[in-house]
Residue frames as qw, qx, qy, qz and C-alpha x, y, z in Angstrom:
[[0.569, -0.175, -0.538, 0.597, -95.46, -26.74, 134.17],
 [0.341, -0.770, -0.492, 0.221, -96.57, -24.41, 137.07],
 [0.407, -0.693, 0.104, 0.586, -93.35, -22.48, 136.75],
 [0.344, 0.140, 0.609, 0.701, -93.26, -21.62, 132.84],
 [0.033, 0.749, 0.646, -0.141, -96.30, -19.59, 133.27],
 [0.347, 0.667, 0.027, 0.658, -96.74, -16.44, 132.19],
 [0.243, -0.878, -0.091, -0.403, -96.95, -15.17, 135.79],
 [0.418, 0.666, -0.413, 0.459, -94.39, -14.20, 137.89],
 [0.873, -0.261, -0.407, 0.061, -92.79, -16.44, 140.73],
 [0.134, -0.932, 0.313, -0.127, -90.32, -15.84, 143.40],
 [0.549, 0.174, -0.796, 0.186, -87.13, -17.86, 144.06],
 [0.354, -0.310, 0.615, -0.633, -88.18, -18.05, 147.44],
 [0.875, 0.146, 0.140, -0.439, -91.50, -20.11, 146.09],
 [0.811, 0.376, -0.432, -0.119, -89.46, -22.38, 143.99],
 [0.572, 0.230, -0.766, 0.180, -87.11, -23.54, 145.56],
 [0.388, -0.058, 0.670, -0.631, -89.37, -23.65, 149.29],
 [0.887, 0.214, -0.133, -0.386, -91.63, -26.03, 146.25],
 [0.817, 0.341, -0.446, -0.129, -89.47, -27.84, 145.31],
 [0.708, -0.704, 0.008, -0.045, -87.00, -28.47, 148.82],
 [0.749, 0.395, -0.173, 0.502, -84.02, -27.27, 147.79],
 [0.391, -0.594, -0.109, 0.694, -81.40, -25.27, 149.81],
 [0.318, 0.946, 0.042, -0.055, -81.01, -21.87, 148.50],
 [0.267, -0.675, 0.603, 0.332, -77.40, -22.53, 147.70],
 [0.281, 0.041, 0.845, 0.454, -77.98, -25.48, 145.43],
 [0.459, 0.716, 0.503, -0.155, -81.13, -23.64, 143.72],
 [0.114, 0.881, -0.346, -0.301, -78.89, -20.68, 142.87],
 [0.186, -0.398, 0.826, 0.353, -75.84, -23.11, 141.60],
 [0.368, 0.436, 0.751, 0.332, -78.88, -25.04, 138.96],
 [0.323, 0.832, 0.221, -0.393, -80.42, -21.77, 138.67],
 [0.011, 0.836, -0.330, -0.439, -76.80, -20.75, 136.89],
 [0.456, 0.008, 0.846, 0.276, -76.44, -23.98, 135.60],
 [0.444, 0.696, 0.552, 0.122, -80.00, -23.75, 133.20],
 [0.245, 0.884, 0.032, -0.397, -79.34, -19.83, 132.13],
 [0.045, 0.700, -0.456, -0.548, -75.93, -20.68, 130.79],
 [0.317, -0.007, 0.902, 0.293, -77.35, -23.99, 129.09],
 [0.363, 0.820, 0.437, -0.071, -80.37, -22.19, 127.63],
 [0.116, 0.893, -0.154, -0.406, -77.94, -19.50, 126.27],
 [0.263, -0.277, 0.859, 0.342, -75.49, -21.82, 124.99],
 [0.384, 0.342, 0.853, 0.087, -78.49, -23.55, 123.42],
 [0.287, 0.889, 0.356, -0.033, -79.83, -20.34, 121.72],
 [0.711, 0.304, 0.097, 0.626, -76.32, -19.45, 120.74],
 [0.172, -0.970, -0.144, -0.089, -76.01, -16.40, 122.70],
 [0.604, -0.696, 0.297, 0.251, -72.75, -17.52, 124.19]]
């Protein structure tokens, strides 16, 4: 994927890619960190 790269994106780009509001990008954004931490046992 485009956005796994090693180079660095803005949220602005993503979520103006993908056509999200910036209110529901930010509310999955917080979704995935705390389900990738949870999943790497951080939490």
């Amino acid at each position: 994927m485009k956005y796994l790269g090693s180079k660095k994106v803005k949220d602005f780009y993503v979520y103006n890619e993908l056509m999200m509001r910036r209110d529901s990008f930010y509310e999955n954004k917080k979704i995935a960190i705390r389900l990738i931490a949870t999943a790497l046992g951080i939490i």
